[in-house]
BALOKE-319943 format. One record per residue (C-alpha): z, x, y; residue in one letter. Coordinates in steps of 0.1 Angstrom, whole numbers, plus 5000, padded with zeros to 4 digits. Layout:
BEGIN
ZXYA;...
This chain:
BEGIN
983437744053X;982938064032X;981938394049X;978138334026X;977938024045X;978038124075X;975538374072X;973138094060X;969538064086X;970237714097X;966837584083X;968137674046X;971937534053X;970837204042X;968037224022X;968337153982X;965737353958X;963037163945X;964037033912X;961137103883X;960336873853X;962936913824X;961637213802X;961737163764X;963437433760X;965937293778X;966636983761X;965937143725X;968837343737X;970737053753X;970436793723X;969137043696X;966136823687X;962936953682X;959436753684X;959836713718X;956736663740X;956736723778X;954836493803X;956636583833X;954836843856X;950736743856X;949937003838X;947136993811X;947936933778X;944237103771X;946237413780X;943337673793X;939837773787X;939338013760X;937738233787X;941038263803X;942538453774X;939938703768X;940738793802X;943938853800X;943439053772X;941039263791X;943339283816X;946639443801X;945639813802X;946339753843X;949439643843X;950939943856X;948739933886X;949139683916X;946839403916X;944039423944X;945939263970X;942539093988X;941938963953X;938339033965X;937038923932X;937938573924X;937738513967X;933638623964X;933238413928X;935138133947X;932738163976X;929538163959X;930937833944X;932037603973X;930037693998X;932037914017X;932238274030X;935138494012X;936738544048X;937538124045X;940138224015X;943638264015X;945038333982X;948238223972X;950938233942X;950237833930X;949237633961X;953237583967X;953037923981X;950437824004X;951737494017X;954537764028X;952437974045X;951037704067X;954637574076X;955737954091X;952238054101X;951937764128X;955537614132X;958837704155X;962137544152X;961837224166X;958137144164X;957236854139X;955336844106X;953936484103X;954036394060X;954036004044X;956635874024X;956335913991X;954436233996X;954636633978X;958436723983X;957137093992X;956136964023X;959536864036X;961637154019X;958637424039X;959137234072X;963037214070X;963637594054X;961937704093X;963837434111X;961037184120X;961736834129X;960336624098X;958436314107X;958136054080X;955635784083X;956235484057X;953835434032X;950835184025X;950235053991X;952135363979X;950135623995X;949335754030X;949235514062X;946635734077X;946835494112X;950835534114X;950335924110X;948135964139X;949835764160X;953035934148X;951636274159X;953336354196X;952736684218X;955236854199X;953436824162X;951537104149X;951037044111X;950036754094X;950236714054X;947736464036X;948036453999X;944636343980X;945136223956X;948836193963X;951236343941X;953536163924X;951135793930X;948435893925X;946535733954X;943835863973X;942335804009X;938435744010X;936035964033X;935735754057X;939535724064X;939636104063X;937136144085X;938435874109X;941936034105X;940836364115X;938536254146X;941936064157X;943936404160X;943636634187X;942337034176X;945937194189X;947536994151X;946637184117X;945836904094X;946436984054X;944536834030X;946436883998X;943636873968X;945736973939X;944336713920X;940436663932X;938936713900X;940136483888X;938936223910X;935236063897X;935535763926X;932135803948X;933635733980X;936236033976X;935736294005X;934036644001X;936636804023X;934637174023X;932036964041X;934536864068X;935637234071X;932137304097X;932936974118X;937037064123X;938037404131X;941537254128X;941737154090X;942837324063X;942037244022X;944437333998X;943337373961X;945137463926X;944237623896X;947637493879X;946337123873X;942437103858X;942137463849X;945337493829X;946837823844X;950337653862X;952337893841X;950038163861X;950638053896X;947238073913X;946337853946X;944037873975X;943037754007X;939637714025X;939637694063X;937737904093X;938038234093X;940038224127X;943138054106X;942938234077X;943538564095X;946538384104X;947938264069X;946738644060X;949938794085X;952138584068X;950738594033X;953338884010X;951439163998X;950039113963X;951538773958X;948638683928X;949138883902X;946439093881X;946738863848X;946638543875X;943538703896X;941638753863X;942838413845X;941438213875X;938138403877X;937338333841X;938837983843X;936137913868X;933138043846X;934137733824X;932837423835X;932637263802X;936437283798X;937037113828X;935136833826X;936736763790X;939736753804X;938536533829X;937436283808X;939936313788X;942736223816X;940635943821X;940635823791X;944835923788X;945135723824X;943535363807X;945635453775X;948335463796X;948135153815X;947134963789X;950635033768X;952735013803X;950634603804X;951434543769X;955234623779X;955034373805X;955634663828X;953834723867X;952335063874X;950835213905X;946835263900X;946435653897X;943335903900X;944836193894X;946636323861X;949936153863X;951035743863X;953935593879X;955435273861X;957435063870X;960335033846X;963434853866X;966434973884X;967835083850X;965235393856X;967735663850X;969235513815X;965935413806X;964635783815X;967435953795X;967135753766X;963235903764X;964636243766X;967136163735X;963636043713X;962736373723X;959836283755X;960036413786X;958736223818X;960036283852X;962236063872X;961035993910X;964035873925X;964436163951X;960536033963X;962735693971X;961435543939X;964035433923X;962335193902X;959635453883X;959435703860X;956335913863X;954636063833X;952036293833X;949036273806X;949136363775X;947036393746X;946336063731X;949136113707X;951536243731X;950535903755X;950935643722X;954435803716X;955335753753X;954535453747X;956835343719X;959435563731X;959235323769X;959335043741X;962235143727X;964435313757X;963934903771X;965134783743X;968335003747X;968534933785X;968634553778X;971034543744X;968634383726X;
């Protein structure tokens, strides 16, 4: 063992970084092909309101200045918009950033952090990087078994982590299983509601989590503007809870950790509606396209609400997802989820999802000989 190694925290010994989509970039660089579309990371292939430019625009005189490190402004427009005072708000850079600040806000070396199989990868890499003991509760029709977690939870588990809708399936968990769920747990466990995706959602028996925030003092709702809004290359998440644990996350939170040209992007983003419930209906209409291709294929697919689709393409998944990057499309591999037998992919524009598509069509073709 080297003399770096050594010096390695413990937590961070074992841990391996969280492995992004592909970039096209990359594999313009890699296989010197061009037309190369990328439906790999959920983000929206809308790209960003309008709004969100003029913004930024306004916004580049400042950038010798520090950002205001409250981020007092998009925290009160936030506010005045779910419901909520400003002092609920924890700002972070993406929502990664504050899945993290949960995980070393409320959790020593050796306490658990209760996630399903199948769920966000952050959760685990957070929960290992501060030596917590991970506790893995196997999965029910592909998403959370919200019974097994709270019987899973013991005296020595302080966080929780419930994707809705889960990311990479897709599934979600109704409001009357969240609700039941969070009733089951006692006050002393901080329970997560991941939302990264909730816009998405149009299902009427999805929960409003703000709602829940006045009935348990214990729960915490974590939101993005990276998915629906369009800003993922601008890092901006938040999270709503009482005011009590936001003080918390607020110790552990680094100074000015959004940006000025983030702060501003998401402010404007939020002053356009229309654009998010195009590309709303949009996804949904990319989701059916999707399906329907994946059906003709003969293929098997795991029913989504959010802006991604895993199908179920065989245990040739790694050929088959490599020959898609040679036709020049990108889609992600989930095998490190423990789903050996999917790709996910991300939708596109209605283009982008008929040339996914052919390209599945003809990366099967290769994978069989035929």
């Amino acid at each position: 063992m080297s003399t770096i190694d050594q010096l390695i925290a413990s937590g961070v010994r074992g841990l391996q970084p969280y492995q992004p989509g592909k970039p096209a970039e990359t594999l313009e660089r890699e296989l010197g092909i061009t037309n190369i579309i990328k439906l790999a990371s959920n983000e929206n292939p809308h790209g960003a309101s309008p709004l969100v430019a003029a913004a930024i625009t306004d916004t580049l005189s400042g950038l010798a200045r520090y950002p205001d490190g409250s981020g007092y402004s998009l925290k009160e427009t936030l506010s005045k918009r779910l419901g909520v005072s400003a002092e609920q708000i924890t700002l972070g850079n993406g929502s990664n950033d504050v899945l993290d600040l949960v995980v070393r806000a409320f959790v020593d070396p050796g306490q658990q952090v209760v996630i399903a199989e199948y769920a966000f990868a952050v959760y685990a890499l957070a929960t290992q990087s501060v030596n917590g003991e991970l506790i893995v509760v196997p999965a029910r029709d592909f998403g959370h078994d919200l019974e097994a977690m709270a019987t899973a939870v013991t005296d020595f588990t302080r966080v929780v982590f419930v994707a809705n809708p889960n990311n990479p399936t897709g599934t979600y968990r109704d409001c009357a299983s969240i609700e039941h769920f969070l009733e089951a747990l006692p006050s002393s466990v901080i329970v997560v509601i991941d939302e990264a995706y909730f816009e998405y959602v149009k299902e009427l028996d999805y929960p409003d989590s703000i709602r829940l925030l006045s009935h348990f003092s214990n729960l915490i709702v974590v939101r993005t503007f990276s998915k629906a809004y369009g800003l993922a290359g601008l890092r901006v998440g938040y999270a709503i809870a009482s005011e009590q644990i936001t003080e918390v996350l607020n110790r552990v939170r680094h100074p000015f950790n959004v940006n000025s040209l983030a702060l501003a992007a998401a402010e404007a983003a939020l002053d356009d509606q229309d654009f998010v419930v195009r590309s709303v209906t949009e996804n949904l209409k990319g989701l059916k396209q999707l399906a329907s291709g994946f059906g003709e294929l003969g293929l098997g697919w795991i029913p989504s609400v959010a802006n991604c689709i895993c199908v179920r393409v065989g245990p040739n998944a790694t050929q088959i997802f490599e020959s898609m990057l040679r036709q020049g499309v990108i889609v992600r591999p989930v095998a490190n989820y423990g789903l050996t037998d999917y790709l996910r992919v991300s939708v596109g524009l209605e283009e982008e999802n008929d040339r996914v598509i052919e390209t599945l069509k003809n990366a099967l073709a290769d994978s069989t000989g035929s």
